[in-house]
N, C-alpha and C positions, 0 to 999 in steps of 0.2 A: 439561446440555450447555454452556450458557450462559460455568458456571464453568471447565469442562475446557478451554473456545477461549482464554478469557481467561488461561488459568497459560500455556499452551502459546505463548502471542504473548509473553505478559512473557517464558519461557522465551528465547523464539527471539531477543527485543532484549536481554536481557540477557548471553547469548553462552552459555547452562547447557543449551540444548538438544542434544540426542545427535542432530545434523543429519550425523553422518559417515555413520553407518547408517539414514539416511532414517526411524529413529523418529517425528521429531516430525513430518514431512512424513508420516508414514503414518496418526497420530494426529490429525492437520488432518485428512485427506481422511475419517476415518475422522467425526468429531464434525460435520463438514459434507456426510457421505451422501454423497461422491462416488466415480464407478464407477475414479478414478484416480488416483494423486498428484501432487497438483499440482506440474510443475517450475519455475514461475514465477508468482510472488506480486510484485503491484505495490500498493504503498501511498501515500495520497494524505494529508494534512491542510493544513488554512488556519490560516496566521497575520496576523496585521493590527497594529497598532500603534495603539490608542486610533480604532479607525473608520479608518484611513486607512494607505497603503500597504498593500494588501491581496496575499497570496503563497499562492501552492500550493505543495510538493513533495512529490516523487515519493521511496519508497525502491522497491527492486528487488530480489527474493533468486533465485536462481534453482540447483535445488539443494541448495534449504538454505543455501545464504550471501549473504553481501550482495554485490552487483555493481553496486561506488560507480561504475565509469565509465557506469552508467545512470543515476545517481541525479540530478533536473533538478529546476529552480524555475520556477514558472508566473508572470507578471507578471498579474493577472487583469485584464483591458479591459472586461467590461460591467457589473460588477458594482459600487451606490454602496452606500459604506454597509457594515455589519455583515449580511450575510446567507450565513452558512454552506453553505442548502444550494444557494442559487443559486450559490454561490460552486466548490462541486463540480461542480454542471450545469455549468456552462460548463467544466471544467476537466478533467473524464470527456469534456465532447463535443469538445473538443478532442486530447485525450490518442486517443481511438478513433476520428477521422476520417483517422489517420496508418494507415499499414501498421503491422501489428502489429508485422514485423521489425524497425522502421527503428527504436523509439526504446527 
């Protein structure tokens, strides 16, 4: 399953997925057992720069495509230091204290 998530993601960023006809979106939902397909995937990762200036963004696909006017950068405030997954904590709880519509 593992490998099937991971072709399907390269699939989806590299632009070779068959997202017109909700294949890969059916094959997500399908490899992560869920009872729906998903129409909105938000993706997070942290970048830093040698320990310092530390950043989150967002991608956003919604669909099957990307939806850059969602796509946002987190300025991260509590976190010192290299710590990845504190660096998510704060950036999930801030991302889901928002209404879901609004961002």
């Amino acid at each position: 399953k593992q490998a099937a998530l991971e072709r399907a993601i390269k699939d989806e960023v590299r632009g070779t997925a068959t997202s017109l006809d909700g294949t890969a979106a059916k094959e997500l939902a399908s490899l992560l057992e869920l009872d729906t397909v998903p129409q909105r995937i938000e993706c997070f990762d942290i970048s830093h720069t040698q320990g310092k200036a530390s950043v989150a963004s967002r991608v956003v696909f919604i669909d099957g495509k990307p939806a850059k006017h969602l796509y946002r950068t987190f300025n991260l405030k509590t976190v010192q230091g290299v710590d990845d997954y504190a660096s998510l904590e704060e950036v999930l709880e801030r991302r889901f204290r928002r209404s879901w519509g609004a961002c």
